[in-house]
Residue frames as qw, qx, qy, qz and C-alpha x, y, z in Angstrom:
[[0.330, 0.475, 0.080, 0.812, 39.90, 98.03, 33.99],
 [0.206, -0.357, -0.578, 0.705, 39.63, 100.86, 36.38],
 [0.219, 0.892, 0.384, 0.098, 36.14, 103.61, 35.95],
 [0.308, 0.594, 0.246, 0.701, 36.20, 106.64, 34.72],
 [0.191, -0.414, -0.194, 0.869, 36.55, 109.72, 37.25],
 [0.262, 0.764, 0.563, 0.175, 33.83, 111.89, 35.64],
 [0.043, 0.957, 0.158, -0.238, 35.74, 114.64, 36.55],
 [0.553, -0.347, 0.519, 0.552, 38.33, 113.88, 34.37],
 [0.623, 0.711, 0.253, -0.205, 38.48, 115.78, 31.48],
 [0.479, 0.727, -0.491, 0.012, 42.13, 115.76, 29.55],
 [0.915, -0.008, -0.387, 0.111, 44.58, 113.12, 29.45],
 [0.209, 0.439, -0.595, 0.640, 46.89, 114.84, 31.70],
 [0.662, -0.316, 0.247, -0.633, 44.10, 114.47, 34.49],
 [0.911, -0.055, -0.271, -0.305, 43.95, 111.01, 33.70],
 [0.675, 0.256, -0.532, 0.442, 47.77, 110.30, 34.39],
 [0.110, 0.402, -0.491, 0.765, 47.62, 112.47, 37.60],
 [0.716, -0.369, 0.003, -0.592, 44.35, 111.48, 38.75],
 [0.446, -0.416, 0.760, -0.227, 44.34, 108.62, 41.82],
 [0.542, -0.005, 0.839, -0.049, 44.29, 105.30, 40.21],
 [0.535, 0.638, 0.129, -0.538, 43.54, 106.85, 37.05],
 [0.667, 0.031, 0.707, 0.230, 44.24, 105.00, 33.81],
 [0.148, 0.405, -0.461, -0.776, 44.85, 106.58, 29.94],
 [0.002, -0.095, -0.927, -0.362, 43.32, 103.48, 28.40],
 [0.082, 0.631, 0.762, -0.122, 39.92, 104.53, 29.85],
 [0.038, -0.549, -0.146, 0.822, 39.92, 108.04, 28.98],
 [0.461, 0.614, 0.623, -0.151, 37.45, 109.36, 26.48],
 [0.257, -0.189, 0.172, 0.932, 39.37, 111.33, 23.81],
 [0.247, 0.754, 0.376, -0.478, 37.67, 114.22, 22.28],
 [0.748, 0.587, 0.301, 0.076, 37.83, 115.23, 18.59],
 [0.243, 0.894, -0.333, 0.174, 39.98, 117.71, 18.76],
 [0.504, -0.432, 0.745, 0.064, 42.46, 115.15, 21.13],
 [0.830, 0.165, 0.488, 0.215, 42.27, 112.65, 18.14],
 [0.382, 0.918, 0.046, -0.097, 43.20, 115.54, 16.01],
 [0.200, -0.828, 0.507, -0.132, 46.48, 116.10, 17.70],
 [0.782, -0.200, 0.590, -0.007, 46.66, 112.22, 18.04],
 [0.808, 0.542, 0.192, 0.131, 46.48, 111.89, 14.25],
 [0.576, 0.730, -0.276, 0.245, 49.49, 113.91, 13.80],
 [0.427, -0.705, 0.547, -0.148, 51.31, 112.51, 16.40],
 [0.799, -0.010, 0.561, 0.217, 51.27, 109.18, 14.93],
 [0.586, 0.800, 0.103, 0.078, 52.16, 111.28, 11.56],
 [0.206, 0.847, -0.472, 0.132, 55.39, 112.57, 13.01],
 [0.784, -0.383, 0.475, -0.111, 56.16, 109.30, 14.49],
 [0.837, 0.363, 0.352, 0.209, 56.17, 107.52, 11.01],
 [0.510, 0.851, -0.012, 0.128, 57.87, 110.38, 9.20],
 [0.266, 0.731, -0.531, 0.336, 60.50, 111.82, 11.23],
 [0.652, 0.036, -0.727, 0.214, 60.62, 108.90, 13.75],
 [0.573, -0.701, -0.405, 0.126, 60.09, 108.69, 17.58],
 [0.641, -0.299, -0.158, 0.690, 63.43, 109.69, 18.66],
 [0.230, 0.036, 0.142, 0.962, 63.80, 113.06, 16.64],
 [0.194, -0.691, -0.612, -0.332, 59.81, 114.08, 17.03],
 [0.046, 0.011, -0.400, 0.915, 59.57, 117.09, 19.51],
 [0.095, 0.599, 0.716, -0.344, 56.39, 118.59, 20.74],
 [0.258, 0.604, -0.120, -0.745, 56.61, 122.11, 18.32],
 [0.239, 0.085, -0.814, -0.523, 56.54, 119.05, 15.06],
 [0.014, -0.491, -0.871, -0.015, 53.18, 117.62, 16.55],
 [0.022, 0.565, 0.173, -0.807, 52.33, 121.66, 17.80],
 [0.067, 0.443, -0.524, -0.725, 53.07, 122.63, 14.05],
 [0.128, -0.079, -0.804, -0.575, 51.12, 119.68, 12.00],
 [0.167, -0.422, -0.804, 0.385, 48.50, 119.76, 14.59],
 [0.137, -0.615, -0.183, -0.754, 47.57, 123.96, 13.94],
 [0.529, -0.764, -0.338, -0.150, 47.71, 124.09, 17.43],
 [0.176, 0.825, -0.410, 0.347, 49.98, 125.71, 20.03],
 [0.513, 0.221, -0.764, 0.322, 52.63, 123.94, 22.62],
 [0.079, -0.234, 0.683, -0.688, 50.69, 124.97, 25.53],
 [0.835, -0.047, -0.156, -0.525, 47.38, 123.57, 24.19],
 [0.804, 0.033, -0.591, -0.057, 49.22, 120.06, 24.08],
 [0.313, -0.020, -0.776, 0.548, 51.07, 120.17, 27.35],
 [0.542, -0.203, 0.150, -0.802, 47.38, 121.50, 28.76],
 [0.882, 0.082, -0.179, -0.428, 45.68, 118.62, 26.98],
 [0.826, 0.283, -0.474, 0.119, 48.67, 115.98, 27.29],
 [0.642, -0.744, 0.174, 0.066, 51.02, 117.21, 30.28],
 [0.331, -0.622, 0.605, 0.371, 53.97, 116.37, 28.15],
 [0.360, 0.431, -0.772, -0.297, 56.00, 114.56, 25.19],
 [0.145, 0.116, -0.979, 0.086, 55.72, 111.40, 26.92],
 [0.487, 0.324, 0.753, -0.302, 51.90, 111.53, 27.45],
 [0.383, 0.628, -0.067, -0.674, 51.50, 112.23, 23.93],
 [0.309, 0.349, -0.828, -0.311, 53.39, 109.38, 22.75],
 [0.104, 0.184, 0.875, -0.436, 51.26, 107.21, 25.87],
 [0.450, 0.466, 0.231, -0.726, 48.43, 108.43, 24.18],
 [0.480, 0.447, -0.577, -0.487, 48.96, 107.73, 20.57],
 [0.018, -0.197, 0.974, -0.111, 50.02, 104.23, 21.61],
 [0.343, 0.192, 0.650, -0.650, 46.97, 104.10, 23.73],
 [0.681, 0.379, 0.222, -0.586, 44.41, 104.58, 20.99],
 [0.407, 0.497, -0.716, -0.272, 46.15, 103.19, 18.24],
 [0.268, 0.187, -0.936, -0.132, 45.52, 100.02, 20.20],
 [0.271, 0.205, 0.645, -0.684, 43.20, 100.30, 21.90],
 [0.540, 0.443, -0.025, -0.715, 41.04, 100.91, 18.84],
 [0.637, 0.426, -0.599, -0.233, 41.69, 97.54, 16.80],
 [0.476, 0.116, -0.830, 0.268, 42.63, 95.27, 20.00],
 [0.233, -0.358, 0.567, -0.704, 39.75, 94.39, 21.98],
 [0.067, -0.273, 0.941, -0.188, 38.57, 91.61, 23.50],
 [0.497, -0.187, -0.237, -0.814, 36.15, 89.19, 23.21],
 [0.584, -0.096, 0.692, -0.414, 33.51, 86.45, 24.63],
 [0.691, 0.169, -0.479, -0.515, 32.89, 83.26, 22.21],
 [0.944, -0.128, -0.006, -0.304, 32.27, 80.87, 24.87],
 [0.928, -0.258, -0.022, 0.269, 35.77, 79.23, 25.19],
 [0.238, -0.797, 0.309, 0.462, 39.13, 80.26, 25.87],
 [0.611, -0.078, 0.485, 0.621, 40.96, 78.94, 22.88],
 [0.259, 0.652, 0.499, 0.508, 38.88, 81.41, 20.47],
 [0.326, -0.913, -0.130, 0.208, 39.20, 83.95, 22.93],
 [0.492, -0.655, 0.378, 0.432, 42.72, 83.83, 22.75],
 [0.416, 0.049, 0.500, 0.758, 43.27, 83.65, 18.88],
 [0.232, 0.767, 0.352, 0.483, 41.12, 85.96, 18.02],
 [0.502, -0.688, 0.142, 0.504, 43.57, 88.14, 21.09],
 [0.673, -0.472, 0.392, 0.414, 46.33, 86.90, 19.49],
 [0.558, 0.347, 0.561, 0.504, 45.61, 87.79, 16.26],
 [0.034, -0.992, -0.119, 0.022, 44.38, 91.49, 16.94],
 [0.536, -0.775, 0.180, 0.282, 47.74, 91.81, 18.42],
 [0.600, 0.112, 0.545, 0.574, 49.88, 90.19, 15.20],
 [0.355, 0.672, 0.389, 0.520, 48.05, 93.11, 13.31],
 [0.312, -0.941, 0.017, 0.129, 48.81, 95.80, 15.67],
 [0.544, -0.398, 0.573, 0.467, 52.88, 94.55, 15.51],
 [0.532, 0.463, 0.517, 0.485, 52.49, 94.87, 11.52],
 [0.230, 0.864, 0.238, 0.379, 51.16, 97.96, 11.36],
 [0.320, -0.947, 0.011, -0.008, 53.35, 99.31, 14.21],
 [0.961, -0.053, -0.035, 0.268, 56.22, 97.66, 13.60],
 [0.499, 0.358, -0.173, 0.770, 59.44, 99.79, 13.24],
 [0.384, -0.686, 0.013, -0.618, 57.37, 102.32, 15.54],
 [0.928, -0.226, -0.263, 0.139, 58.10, 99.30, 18.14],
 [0.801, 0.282, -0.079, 0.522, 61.07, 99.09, 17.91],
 [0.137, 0.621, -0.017, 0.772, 61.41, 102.69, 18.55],
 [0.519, -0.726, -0.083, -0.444, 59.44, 102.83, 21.20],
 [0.934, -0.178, -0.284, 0.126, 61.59, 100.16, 22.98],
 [0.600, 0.356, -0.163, 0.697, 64.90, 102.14, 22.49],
 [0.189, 0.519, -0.141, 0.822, 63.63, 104.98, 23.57],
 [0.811, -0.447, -0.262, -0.273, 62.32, 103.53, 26.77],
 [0.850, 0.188, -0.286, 0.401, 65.49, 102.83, 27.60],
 [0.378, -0.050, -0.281, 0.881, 66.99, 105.99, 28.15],
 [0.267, -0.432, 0.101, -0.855, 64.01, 108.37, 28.76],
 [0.139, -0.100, -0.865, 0.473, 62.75, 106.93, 32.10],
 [0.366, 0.230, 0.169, -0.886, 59.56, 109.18, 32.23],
 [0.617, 0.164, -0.564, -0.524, 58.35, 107.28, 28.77],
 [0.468, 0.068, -0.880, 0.038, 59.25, 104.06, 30.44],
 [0.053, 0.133, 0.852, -0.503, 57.38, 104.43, 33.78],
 [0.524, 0.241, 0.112, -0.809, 54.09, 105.90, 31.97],
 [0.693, 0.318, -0.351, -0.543, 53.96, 103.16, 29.54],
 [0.455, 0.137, -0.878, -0.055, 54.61, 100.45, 31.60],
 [0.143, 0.272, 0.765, -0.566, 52.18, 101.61, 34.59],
 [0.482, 0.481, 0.299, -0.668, 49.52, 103.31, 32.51],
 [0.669, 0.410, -0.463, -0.412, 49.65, 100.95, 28.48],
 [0.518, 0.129, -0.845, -0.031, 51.22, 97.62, 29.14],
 [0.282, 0.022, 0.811, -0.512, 49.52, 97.26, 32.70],
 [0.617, 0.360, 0.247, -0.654, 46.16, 97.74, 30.92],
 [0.680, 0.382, -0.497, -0.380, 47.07, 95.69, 28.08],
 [0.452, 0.029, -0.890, -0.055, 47.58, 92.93, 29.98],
 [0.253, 0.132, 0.692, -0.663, 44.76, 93.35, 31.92],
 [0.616, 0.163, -0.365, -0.679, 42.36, 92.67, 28.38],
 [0.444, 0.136, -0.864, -0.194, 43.66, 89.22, 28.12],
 [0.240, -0.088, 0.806, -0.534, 42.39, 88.40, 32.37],
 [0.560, 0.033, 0.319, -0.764, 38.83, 88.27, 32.03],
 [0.807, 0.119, -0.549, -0.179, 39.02, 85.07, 29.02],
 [0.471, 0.217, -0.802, 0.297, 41.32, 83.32, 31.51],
 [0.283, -0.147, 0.646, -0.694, 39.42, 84.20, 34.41],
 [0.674, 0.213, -0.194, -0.680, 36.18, 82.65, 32.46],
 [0.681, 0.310, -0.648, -0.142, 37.81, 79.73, 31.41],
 [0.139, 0.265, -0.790, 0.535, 38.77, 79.14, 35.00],
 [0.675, 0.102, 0.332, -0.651, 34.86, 79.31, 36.10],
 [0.854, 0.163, -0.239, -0.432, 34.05, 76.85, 32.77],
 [0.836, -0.383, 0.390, 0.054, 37.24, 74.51, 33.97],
 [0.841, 0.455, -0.038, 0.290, 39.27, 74.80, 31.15],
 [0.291, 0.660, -0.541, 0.431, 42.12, 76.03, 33.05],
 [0.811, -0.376, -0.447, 0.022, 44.10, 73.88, 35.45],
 [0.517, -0.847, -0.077, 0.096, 44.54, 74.74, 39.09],
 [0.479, -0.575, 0.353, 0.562, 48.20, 77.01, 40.08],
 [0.548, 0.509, 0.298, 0.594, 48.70, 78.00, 35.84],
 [0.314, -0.542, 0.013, 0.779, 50.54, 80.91, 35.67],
 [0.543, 0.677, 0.494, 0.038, 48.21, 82.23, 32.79],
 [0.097, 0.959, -0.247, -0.101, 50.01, 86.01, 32.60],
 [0.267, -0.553, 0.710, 0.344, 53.58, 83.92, 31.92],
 [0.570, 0.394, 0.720, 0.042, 51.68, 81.71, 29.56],
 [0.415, 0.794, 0.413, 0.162, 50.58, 84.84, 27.56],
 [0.025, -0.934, 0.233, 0.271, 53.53, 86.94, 27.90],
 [0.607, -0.057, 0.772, 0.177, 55.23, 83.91, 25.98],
 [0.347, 0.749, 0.564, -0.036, 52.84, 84.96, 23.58],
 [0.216, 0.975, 0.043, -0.024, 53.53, 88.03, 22.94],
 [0.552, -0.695, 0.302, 0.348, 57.16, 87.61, 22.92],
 [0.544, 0.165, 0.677, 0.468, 57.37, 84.80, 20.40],
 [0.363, 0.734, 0.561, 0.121, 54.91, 87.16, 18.28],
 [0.004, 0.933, -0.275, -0.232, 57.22, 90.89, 18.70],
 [0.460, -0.521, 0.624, 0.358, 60.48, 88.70, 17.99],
 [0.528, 0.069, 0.817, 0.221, 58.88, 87.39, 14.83],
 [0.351, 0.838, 0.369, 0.195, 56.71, 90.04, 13.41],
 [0.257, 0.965, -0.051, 0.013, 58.14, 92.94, 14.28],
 [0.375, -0.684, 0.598, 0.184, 62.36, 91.85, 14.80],
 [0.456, -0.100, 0.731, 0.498, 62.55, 89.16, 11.79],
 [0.260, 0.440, -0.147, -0.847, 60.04, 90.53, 10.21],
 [0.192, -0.015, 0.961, 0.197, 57.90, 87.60, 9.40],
 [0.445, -0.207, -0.449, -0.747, 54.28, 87.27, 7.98],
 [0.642, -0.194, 0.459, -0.583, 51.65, 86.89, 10.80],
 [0.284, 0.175, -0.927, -0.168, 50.47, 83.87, 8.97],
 [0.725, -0.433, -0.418, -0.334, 48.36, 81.21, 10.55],
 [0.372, 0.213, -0.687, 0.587, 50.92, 81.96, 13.87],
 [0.360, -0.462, 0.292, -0.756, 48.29, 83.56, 16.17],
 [0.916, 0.031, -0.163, -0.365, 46.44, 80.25, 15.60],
 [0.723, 0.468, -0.476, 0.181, 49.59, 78.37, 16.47],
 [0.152, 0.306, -0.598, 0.725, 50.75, 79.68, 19.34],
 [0.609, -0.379, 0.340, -0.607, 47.73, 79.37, 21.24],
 [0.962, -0.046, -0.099, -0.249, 47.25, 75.53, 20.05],
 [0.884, 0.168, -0.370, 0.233, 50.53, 74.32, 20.56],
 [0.215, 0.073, -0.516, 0.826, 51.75, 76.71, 23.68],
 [0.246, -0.296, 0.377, -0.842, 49.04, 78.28, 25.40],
 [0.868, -0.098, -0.311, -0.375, 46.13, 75.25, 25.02],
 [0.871, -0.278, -0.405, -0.011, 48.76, 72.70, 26.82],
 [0.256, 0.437, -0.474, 0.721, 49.90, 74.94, 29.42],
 [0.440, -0.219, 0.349, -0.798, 46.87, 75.89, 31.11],
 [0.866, -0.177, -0.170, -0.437, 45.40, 72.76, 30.81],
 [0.806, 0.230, -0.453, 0.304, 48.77, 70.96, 32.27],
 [0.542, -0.809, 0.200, -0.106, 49.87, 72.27, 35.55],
 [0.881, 0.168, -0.344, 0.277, 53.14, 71.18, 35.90],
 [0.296, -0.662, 0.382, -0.573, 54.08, 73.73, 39.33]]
């Protein structure tokens, strides 16, 4: 992950700052405030129809505080996102990669549950608001798949990955099978997280086949 700029002190700073990163940024009580009712008007009145004067309004706060504190709609929603997973989905060290990776891969199954239609949403409206789509795919999904590196980079030191695996296509596999199933058929996480790693990600990386 990239440090912290110390003189960063709202998330707008963070997005504008050089090589700065949302995921590291340190909200502040009164930013989780605002955060809480952003994910409040998300669920209620959905992504698409949310404005900034409905988060302004449940928030008690005014539109120029957030676009101070945020810089816009679309780092507000890059925010929410941000903690929301951030807070519940982070890695860990237990000494080998396969427990690394389900106990990933299971954070992540409960993240897609609880976020699920919110997905979905987010996906659409990616589409057509470009702004949404370049913040959250340079400054949330880069960093989220920068958690997963450091198991795989481990494993590579203990030998449990073999030479030329494409680990990041391995684990974006992962996360496909696991959106297309939790949150698009709308299955039960189950004992998948635990699945997918042992029967796809266990005899990939240990299989070269490049």
């Amino acid at each position: 992950m990239t440090s912290v700029d110390t003189t960063v002190t709202t998330v707008s700073d963070s997005i504008a700052a050089s090589g700065g990163c949302v995921w590291d940024h340190d909200f502040t009580a009164r930013d989780e405030e605002i955060l809480d009712a952003v994910v409040a008007c998300m669920c209620e009145e959905g992504l698409a129809r949310m404005s900034v004067a409905d988060i302004a309004e449940r928030a008690h706060a005014s539109k120029a505080t957030l676009y101070r504190r945020f810089g816009s709609r679309e780092g507000l929603i890059l925010a929410a996102f941000t903690r929301q997973t951030r807070a519940g989905w982070q890695p860990t060290d237990s000494g080998n990669l396969r427990d690394d990776l389900v106990h990933c891969a299971t954070k992540m199954a409960q993240h897609m549950t609880n976020m699920g239609s919110t997905l979905v949403e987010l996906g659409a409206e990616m589409r057509h608001n470009p702004d949404l789509a370049r913040l959250m795919r340079t400054q949330f999904l880069l960093a989220l798949n920068e958690l997963i590196e450091p198991s795989f980079a481990r494993a590579r030191d203990r030998g449990e990955v073999a030479d030329g695996v494409d680990t990041a296509l391995v684990w974006e596999a992962v996360k496909a099978t696991m959106m297309y199933r939790i949150v698009f058929l709308g299955e039960p996480v189950g004992d998948l997280p635990e699945q997918l790693v042992d029967r796809l990600v266990m005899p990939a990386v240990q299989h070269c086949t490049a």
